[in-house]
C-alpha positions as CSV (number, residue, x, y, z in Angstrom):
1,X,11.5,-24.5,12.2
2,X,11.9,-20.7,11.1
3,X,9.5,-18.4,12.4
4,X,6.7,-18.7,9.1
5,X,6.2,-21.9,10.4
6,X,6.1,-21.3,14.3
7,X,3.7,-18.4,13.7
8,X,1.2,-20.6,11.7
9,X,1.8,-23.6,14.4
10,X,1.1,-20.3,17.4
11,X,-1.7,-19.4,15.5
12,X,-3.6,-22.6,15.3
13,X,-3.0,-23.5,18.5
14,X,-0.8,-25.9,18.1
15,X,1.7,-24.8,20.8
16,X,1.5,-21.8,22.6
17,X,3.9,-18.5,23.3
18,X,4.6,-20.0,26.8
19,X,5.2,-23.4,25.6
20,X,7.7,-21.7,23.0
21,X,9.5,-19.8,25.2
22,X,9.8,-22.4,27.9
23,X,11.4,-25.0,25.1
24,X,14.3,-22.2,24.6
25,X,14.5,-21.6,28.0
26,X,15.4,-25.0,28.8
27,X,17.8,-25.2,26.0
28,X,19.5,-22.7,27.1
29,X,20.1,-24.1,30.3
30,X,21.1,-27.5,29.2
31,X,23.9,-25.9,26.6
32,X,24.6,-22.2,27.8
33,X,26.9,-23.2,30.4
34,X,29.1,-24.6,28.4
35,X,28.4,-21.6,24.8
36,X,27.7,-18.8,27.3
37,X,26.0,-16.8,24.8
38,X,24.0,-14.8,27.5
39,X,25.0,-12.8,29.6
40,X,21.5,-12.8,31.3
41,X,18.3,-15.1,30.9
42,X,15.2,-12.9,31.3
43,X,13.2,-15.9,32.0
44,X,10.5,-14.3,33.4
45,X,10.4,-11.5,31.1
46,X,9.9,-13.5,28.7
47,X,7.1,-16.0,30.3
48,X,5.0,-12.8,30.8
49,X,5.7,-11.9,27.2
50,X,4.6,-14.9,26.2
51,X,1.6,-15.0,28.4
52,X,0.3,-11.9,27.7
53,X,0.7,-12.9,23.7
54,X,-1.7,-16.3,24.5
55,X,-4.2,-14.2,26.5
56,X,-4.6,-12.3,23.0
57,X,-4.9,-15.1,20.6
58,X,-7.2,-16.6,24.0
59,X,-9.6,-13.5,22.9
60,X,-9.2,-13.4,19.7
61,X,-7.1,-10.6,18.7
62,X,-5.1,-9.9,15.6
63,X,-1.7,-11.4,16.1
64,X,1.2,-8.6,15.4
65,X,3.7,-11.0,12.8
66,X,6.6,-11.8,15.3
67,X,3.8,-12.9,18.4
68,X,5.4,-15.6,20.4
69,X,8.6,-16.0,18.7
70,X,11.5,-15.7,21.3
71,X,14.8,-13.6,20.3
72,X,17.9,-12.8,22.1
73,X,19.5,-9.6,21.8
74,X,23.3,-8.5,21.7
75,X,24.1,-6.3,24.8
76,X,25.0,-3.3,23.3
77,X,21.1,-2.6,22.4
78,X,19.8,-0.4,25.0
79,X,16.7,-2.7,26.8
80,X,14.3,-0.5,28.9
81,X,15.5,-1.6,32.9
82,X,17.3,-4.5,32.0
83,X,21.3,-4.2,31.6
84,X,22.8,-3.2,29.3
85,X,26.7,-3.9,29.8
86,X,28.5,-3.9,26.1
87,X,30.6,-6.8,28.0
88,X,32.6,-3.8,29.4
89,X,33.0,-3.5,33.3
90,X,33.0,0.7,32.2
91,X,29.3,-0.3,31.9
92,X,28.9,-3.5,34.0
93,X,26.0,-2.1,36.5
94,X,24.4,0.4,33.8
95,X,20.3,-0.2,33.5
96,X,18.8,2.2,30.3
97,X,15.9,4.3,31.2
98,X,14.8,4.1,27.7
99,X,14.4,1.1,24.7
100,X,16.4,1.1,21.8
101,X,14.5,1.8,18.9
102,X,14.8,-1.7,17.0
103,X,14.3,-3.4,20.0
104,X,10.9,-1.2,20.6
105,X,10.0,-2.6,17.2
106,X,10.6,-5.8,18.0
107,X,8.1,-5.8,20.8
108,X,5.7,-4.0,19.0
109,X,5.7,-7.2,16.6
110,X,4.9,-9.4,19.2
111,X,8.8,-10.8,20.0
112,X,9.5,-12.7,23.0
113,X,12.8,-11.2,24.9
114,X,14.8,-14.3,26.0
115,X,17.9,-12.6,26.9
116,X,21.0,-10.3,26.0
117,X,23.9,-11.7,24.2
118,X,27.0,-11.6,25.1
119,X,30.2,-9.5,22.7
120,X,33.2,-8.2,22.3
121,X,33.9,-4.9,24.9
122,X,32.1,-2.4,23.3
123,X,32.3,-4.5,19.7
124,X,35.6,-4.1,19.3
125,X,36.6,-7.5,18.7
126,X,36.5,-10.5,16.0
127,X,36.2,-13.5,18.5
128,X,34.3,-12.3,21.7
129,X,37.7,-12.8,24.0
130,X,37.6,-9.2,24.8
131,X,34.5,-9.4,26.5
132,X,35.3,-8.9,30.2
133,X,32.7,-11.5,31.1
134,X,34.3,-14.5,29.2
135,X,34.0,-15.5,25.8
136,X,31.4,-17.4,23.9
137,X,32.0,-20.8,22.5
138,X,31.3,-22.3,18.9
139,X,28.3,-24.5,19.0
140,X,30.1,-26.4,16.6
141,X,33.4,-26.7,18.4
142,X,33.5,-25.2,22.0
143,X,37.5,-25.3,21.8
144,X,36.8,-22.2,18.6
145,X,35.5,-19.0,18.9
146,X,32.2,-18.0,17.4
147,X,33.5,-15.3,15.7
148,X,32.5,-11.1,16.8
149,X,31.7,-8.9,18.1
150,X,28.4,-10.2,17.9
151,X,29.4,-13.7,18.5
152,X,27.1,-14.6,21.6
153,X,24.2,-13.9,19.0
154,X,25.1,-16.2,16.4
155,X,26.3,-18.7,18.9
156,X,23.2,-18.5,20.5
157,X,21.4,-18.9,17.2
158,X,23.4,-21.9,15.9
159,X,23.0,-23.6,19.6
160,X,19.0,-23.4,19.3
161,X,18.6,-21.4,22.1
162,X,16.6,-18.6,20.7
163,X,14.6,-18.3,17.2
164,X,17.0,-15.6,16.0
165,X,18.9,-12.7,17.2
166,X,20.1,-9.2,17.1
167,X,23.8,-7.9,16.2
168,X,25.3,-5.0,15.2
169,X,28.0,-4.6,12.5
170,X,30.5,-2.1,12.7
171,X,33.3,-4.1,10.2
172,X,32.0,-7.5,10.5
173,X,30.7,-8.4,13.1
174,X,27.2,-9.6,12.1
175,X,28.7,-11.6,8.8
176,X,31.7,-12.8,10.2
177,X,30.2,-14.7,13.3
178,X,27.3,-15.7,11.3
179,X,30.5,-17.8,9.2
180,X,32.1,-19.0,11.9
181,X,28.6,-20.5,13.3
182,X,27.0,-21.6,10.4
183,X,24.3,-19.0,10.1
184,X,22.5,-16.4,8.0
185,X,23.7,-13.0,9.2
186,X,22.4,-9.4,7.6
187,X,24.4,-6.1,7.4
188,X,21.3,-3.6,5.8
189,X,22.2,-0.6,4.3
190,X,23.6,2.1,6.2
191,X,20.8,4.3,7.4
192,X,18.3,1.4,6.6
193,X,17.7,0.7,10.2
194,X,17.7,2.9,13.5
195,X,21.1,2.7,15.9
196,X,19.1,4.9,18.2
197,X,19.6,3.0,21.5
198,X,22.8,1.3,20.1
199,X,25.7,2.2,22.3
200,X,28.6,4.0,19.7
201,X,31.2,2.0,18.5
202,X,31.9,3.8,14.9
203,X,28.7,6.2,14.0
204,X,29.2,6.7,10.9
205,X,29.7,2.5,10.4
206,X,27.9,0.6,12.9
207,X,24.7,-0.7,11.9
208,X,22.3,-3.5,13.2
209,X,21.2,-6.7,11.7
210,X,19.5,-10.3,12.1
211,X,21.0,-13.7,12.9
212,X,19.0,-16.9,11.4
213,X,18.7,-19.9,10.7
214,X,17.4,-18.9,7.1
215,X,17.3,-16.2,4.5
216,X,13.6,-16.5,4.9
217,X,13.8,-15.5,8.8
218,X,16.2,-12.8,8.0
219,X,13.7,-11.2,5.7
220,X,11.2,-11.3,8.4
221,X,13.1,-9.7,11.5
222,X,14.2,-6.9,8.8
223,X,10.8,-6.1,7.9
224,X,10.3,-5.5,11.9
225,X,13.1,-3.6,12.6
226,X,13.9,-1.0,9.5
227,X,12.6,2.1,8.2
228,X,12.5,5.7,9.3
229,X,13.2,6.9,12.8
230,X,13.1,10.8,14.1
231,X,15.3,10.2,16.9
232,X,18.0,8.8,14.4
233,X,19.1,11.9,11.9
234,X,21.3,9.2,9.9
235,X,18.7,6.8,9.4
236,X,16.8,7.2,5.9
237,X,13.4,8.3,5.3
238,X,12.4,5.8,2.4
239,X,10.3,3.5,2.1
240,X,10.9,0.1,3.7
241,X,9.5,-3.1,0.8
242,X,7.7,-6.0,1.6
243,X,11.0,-8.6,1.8
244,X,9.6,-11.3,2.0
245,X,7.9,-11.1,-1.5
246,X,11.1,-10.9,-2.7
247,X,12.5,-14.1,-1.7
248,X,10.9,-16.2,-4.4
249,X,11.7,-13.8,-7.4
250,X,13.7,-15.6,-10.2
251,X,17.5,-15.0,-10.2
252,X,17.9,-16.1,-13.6
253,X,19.3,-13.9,-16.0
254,X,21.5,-11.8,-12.7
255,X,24.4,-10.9,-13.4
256,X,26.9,-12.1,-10.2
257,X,30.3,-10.2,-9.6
258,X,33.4,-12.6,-8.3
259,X,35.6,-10.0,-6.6
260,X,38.8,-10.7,-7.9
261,X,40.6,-9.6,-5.0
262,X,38.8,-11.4,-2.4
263,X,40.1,-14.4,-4.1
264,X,43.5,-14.0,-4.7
265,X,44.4,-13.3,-0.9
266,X,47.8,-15.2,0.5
267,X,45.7,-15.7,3.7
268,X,42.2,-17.6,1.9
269,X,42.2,-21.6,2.9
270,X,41.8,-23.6,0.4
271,X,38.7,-25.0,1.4
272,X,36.7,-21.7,1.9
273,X,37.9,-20.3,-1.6
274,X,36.7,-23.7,-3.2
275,X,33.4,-23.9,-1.5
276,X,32.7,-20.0,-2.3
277,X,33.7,-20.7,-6.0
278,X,31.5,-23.4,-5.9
279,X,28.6,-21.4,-4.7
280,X,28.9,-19.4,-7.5
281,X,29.2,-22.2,-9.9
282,X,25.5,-23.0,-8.4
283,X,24.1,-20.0,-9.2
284,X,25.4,-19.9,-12.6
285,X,23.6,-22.9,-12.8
286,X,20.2,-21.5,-11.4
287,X,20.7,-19.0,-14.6
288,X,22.7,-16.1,-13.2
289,X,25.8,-14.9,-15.2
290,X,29.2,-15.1,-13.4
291,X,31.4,-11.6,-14.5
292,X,34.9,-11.4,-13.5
293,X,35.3,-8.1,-11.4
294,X,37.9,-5.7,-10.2
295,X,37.9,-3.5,-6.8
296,X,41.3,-2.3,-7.0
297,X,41.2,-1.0,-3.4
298,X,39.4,-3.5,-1.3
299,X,42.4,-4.4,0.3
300,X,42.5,-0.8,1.1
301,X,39.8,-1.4,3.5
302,X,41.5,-2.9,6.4
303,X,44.1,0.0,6.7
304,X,41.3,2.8,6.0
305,X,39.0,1.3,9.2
306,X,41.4,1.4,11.1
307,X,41.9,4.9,11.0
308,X,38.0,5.7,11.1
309,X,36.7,3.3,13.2
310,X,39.4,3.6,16.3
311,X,39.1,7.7,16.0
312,X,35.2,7.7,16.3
313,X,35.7,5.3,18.9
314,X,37.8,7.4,20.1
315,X,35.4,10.5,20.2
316,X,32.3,8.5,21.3
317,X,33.9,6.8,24.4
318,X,34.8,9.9,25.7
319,X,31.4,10.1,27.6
320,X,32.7,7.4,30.1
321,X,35.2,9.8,32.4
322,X,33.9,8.0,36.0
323,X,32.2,11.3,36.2
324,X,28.3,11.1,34.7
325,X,27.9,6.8,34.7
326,X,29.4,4.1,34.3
327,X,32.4,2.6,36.3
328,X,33.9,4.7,38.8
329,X,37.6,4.2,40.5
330,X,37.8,3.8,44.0
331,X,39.7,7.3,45.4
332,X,43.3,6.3,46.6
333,X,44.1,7.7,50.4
334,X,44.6,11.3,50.6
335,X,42.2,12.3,48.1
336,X,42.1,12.2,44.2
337,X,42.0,14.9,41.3
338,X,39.4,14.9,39.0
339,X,41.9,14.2,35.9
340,X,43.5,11.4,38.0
341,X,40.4,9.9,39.2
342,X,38.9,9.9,35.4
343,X,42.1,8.4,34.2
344,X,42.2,5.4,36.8
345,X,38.4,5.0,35.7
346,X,39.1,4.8,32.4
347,X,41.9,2.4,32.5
348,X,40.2,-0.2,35.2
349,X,37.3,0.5,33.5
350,X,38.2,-0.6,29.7
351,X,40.1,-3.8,28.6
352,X,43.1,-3.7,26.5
353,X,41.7,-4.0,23.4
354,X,39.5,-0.7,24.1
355,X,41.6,1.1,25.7
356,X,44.6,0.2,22.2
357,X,41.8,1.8,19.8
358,X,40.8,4.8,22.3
359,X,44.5,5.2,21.7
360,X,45.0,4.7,18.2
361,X,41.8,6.9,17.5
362,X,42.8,9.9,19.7
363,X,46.7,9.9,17.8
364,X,45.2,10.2,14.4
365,X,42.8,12.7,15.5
366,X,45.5,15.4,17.2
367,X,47.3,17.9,15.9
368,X,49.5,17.6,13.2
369,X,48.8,14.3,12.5
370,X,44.6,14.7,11.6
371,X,45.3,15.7,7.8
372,X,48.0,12.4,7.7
373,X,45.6,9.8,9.1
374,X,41.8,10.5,9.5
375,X,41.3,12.8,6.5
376,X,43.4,10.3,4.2
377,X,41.3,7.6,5.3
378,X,38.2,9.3,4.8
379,X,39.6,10.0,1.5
380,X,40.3,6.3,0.7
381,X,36.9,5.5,2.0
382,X,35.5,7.4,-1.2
383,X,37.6,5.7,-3.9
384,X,36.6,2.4,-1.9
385,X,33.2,3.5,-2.6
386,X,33.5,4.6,-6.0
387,X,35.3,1.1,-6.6
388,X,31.8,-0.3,-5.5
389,X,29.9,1.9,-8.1
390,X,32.0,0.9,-10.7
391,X,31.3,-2.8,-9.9
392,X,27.6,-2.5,-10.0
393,X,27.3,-1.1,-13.4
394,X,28.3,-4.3,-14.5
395,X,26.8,-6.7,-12.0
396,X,24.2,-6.8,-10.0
397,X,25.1,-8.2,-6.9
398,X,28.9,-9.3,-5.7
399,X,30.3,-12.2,-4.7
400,X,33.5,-13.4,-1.9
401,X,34.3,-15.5,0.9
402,X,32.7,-13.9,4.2
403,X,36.1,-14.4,6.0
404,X,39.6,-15.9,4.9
405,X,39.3,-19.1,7.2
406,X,37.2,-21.1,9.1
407,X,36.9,-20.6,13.4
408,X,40.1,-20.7,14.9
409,X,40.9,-21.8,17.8
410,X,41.2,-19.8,21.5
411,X,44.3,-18.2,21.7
412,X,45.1,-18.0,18.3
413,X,45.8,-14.5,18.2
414,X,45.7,-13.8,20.9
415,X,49.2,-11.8,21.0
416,X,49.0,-10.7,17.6
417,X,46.1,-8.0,17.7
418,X,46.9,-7.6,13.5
419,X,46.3,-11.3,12.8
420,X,43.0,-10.8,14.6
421,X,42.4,-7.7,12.6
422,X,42.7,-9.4,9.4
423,X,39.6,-12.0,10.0
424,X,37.9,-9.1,8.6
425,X,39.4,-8.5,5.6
426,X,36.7,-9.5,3.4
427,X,33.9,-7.7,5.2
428,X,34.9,-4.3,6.0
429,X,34.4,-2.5,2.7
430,X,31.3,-3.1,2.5
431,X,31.1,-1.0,5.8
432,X,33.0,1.8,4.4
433,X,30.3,1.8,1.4
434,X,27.6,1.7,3.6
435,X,26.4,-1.2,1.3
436,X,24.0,-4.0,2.4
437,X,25.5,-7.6,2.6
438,X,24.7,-11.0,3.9
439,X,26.7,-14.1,5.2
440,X,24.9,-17.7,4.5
441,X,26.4,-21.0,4.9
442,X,27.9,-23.0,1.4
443,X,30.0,-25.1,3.2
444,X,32.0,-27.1,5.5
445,X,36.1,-26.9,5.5
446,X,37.7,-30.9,6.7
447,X,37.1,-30.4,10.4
448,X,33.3,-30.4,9.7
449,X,33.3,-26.5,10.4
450,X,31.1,-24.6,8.2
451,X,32.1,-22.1,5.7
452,X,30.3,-18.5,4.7
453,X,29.9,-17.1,1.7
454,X,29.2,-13.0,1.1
455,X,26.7,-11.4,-0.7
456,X,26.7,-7.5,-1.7
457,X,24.4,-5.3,-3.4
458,X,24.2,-1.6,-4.1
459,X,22.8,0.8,-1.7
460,X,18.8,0.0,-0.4
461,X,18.9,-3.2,-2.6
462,X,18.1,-5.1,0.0
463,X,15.5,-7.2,-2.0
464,X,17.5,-8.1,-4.3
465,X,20.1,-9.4,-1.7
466,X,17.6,-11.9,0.1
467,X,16.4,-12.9,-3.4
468,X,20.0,-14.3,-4.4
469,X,20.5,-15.5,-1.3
470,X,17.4,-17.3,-0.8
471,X,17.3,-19.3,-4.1
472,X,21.0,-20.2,-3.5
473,X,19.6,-21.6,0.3
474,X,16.9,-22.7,-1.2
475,X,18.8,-24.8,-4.0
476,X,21.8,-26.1,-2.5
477,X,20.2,-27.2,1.1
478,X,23.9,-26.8,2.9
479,X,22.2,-27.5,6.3
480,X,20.8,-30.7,5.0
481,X,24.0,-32.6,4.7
482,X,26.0,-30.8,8.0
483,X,28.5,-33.1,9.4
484,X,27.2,-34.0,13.1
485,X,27.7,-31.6,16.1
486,X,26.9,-31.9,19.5
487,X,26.0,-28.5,20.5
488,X,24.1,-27.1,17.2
489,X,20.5,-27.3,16.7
């Protein structure tokens, strides 16, 4: 059930926060050892949410809209004296002395903390294998990864082990996964909701978001967690809508973009490009118009983040020299230097993956070569977004594949850190924009895997986002006909 339907079922007295939260709880331990989505179970955190929620419905008091309803959160949210590790051993034993600003919300709202979700080190990652604490499994096929950074949260989404989940999404990393595991997964609007408490990946891209079951649940976690924050100077001071009055707004008469680019990639299976164009053909049917459109430098994306986001990694990792937290390197005998001590921290500390961007980041940031790399990226970032603009004076909202393929398999790229790169083509530019966008299920390739299709809109248009993607949900009932599989809820 989503969570409209547990609160009214909490709220009657039906079942109760405790009962709730103990159901999850012993989901995840009959399928966790096998998905490990978590990287820790705060069970009892979360009965003493749960039984301090009861006590107030006990006596009477006004429920807060997320009471009772247990979520799981990715571990690079800062949780007030519970780790907080990135799935880096740089951070492995760090505790925050202070909530993260969504999660604050979240609790405000009544949520029940099951646990923190394990990602790729520091986000940087498209399958969770960088994660120095193992990697999460596909609910629908443990052999195939779940997708990343954020793919313990969609994992532990699509496994039924918590009500829904928090990601971040830096190039991807919410939609993607959410693709890979047969999910709803929301990028807002750049600015839309706080990353104060969000350990840095890329400032000026990361952003946090939902994992569902439904468009209808996604709505509801985003009306918890956006809007205005003082500690956040990048977050926007507008108004946040009621999103969930959105949802059953007629689409008819929209005007849907089909990116032309996204469709004519060497790299799209078969399978994914035919279920996406059928998609559309179902919401041409609900009365949107389908208009043929043109970013002529999306594929421009991939190259561009990979100039910004490695050199603000670059700059925002800095902080973790072995010095002021974090992991520390053992001093050899005789003594160390402080430059030799912060080096051997830094490269025990980090995995490969990090430790390739720190260095990728910190070349097209130095001398002589800043003007070549970083300031020509930014500049490509702006035609990117003026591509964007162009797009949605003719449409309303766009239309493409969420990734190229379906999960792959462990391993798979293992050795080829470009081919891992590329499994998020389709959803970086919309980073670069700072535009909203939304992955929902449409599908399922031969092997029974399911299939994601993306939806974009123009800056703060969340509404309108949920509202296409909701009557398409709504409509074409993917879930209703999934093929069986073992692990997903």
């Amino acid at each position: 059930m989503g969570i409209a339907e547990w609160r009214a079922q909490l709220r009657r007295g039906d079942v109760s926060a405790r009962e709730l939260t103990e159901t999850h709880l012993k989901r995840i331990a009959a399928v966790d050892p096998t998905i490990h989505a978590y990287l820790e179970v705060t069970a009892e955190r979360a009965r003493s949410d749960a039984d301090r929620i009861d006590a107030a419905r006990a006596a009477g008091a006004e429920l807060p809209p997320l009471a009772g309803i247990p979520l799981a959160i990715k571990d690079n949210l800062c949780t007030q004296g519970i780790r907080t590790t990135c799935s880096s051993r740089m951070l492995e034993n760090f505790v925050p002395p202070y909530e993260s600003t969504v999660t604050g919300r979240l609790w405000e709202s009544g949520a029940v903390l099951l646990g923190k979700t394990n990602l790729d080190e520091f986000a940087m990652g498209s399958s969770t294998e960088t994660s120095a604490f193992g990697p999460s499994r596909n609910p629908w096929d443990p052999e195939r990864v779940p997708g990343g950074s954020s793919g313990g949260s969609a994992a532990a989404v699509a496994a039924g082990e918590c009500v829904a989940a928090l990601g971040s999404d830096t190039g991807g990393s919410i939609r993607q996964p959410a693709s890979f595991c047969g999910v709803v997964g929301l990028k807002p609007t750049y600015g839309r909701v706080s990353r104060w408490g969000l350990v840095a990946f890329a400032s000026s891209l990361d952003q946090v978001g939902p994992f569902t079951t439904s468009v209808a649940d996604a709505a509801e976690i985003l009306q918890a967690i956006a809007g205005a924050d003082p500690r956040d100077a990048t977050c926007l001071k507008v108004p946040v809508p009621d999103y969930t009055a959105a949802l059953d707004q007629p689409v008819k008469g929209l005007r849907v973009g089909l990116i032309r680019e996204c469709f004519e990639q060497p790299g799209l299976d078969p399978a994914v490009k035919a279920s996406v164009l059928a998609a559309a053909a179902r919401l041409e049917a609900l009365g949107c118009e389908l208009v043929d459109v043109s970013c002529p430098r999306f594929d421009d994306g991939i190259a561009t983040y990979y100039v910004i986001a490695p050199s603000e990694a670059s700059a925002n990792l800095a902080r973790y020299d072995g010095v002021k937290y974090g992991f520390r390197a053992t001093a050899p005998e005789g003594g160390d230097s402080l430059a030799t001590m912060t080096a051997r921290s830094r490269a025990e500390g980090f995995g490969a993956e990090v430790q390739r961007r720190i260095l990728i980041g910190t070349y097209a940031l130095s001398a002589g070569y800043v003007d070549a790399f970083y300031r020509k990226a930014q500049q490509v970032r702006t035609l990117i977004r003026r591509d964007f603009d162009s797009a949605f004076e003719a449409v309303d909202v766009l239309l493409s594949p969420t990734s190229p393929t379906t999960a792959f398999r462990f391993g798979a790229h293992s050795g080829d850190p470009l081919a891992m790169y590329l499994a998020d083509l389709l959803t970086i530019p919309a980073n670069l924009a700072g535009l909203p966008a939304l992955s929902l299920p449409c599908g399922f390739d031969g092997q029974g895997l399911p299939i994601g299709l993306q939806l974009i809109t123009g800056v703060l248009q969340e509404e309108r986002l949920l509202q296409v993607a909701h009557a398409y949900e709504q409509d074409a009932q993917v879930m209703a006909s999934r093929p069986a599989a073992a692990l997903v809820a």
